[in-house]
C-alpha angles and dihedrals in degrees: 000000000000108000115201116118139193126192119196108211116033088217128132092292096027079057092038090048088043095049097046090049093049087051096054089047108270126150090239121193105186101199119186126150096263152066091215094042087053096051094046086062101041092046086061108046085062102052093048086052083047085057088043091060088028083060088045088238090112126043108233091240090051084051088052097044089053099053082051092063094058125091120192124202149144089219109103092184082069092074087060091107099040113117097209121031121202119195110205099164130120122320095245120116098222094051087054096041081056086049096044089048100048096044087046087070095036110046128074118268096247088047107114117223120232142182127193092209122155100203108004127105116256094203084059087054094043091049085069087069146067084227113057089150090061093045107093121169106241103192109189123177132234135283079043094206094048102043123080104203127101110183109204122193141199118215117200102275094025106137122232088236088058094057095043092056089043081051093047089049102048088048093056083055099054096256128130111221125214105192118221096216094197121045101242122159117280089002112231106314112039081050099050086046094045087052101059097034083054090051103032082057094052086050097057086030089067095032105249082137157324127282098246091060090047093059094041086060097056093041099054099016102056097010100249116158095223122019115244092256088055082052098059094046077052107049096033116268075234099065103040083045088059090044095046089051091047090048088052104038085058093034107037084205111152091219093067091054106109118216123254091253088070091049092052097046088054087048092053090045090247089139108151128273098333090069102029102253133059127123079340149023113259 
């Protein structure tokens, strides 16, 4: 297949997307709208690729040759030749409908759309385009380079011919793909992780227990590597608050509706690991 790939928003999973694909041998163009954004991906791509040698997985001239691969801009009009695109920009419909728009009128006719998004519709962000059979949802974890899963998803017009080329893409790239055959909010996997989040917060919210003992239960109870609690400090209490509203607001299903705690803990800033406090305290 043609490999030449472009991700839209140089963030933790665009830099992630962008650093697995150079690896396996893409022409990448990691576009965001600035230069710092810019350097704070590419700085560190490199140093994951620096672990990678230190570690002794990656020779230190394939690392090279990698970064190599990779092109950084703020010029959208430079993905116009890429044969796969990849969004990886906020999880707010609006922002994607201006990216779909804009790539629509830049990228070649046979180029196949996807997001990256975790719990929005595919057919939505499809609907901002000429070209909603050639839109596929391409959901990647995080940390992109450690994690095996690449969720693919069908929107309501995606082609076969579309998924079979993402699949095709997120394979090249060492993934193994599940499909979500019909386009729910937040697919299989952001819903089953909203749900027990949801519930796991109730559950400390009321007291039945601490977190601690929440997370050990789902740990040794049910084999799960992080609890789901873990998981939100991970992940940012922000961003599965945000997925676990888009899953309700389309659903209207109760169990998706988080508790006020969580809701308080985004409001005073106490958002996981990236602030310091979450759950937990990091």
């Amino acid at each position: 297949m043609a490999r030449k790939l472009a991700v839209i928003g140089a963030g933790l999973m665009g830099s992630g997307i962008a650093q697995v694909s150079a690896q396996a041998g893409w022409d990448v163009v990691l576009r965001d709208v600035t230069d710092e954004a810019l350097k704070r991906g590419t700085d560190g791509i490199k140093a994951s690729y620096d672990k990678f040698v230190a570690k002794g997985k990656l020779e230190a001239h394939d690392a090279d040759a990698a970064l190599g691969r990779i092109t950084a801009t703020t010029d959208l009009d430079a993905v116009a030749d890429a044969d796969v695109v990849v969004e990886a920009v906020f999880e707010k419909l609006e922002v994607k409908h201006e990216i779909f728009r804009a790539l629509d009128k830049i990228v070649k006719d046979e180029a196949i759309l996807a997001s990256n998004t975790s719990a929005i519709p595919i057919t939505k962000i499809a609907a901002a385009t000429e070209r909603p059979e050639r839109v596929v949802g391409t959901h990647f974890f995080s940390p992109v380079p450690m994690m095996q899963l690449c969720e693919l998803v069908r929107g309501y017009k995606t082609s076969d011919e579309t998924l079979a080329t993402a699949r095709e893409f997120a394979e090249s790239v060492g993934k193994t793909c599940i499909v979500v055959n019909r386009d729910v909010a937040g697919f299989v996997t952001t819903r089953l992780i909203c749900a027990l989040v949801v519930e796991a917060a109730k559950l400390h919210e009321s007291g039945v227990a601490s977190a601690e003992d929440i997370d050990l239960a789902c740990k040794l109870g049910f084999g799960h590597a992080m609890g789901p609690l873990a998981t939100a400090d991970l992940t940012g209490v922000d961003i599965l608050l945000h997925a676990t509203s888009n899953i309700y607001t389309e659903s209207q299903d109760e169990k998706f509706a988080a508790p006020e705690s969580m809701r308080r803990m985004v409001d005073a800033g106490d958002i996981g690991r990236k602030s310091g406090q979450g759950f937990y305290k990091h």
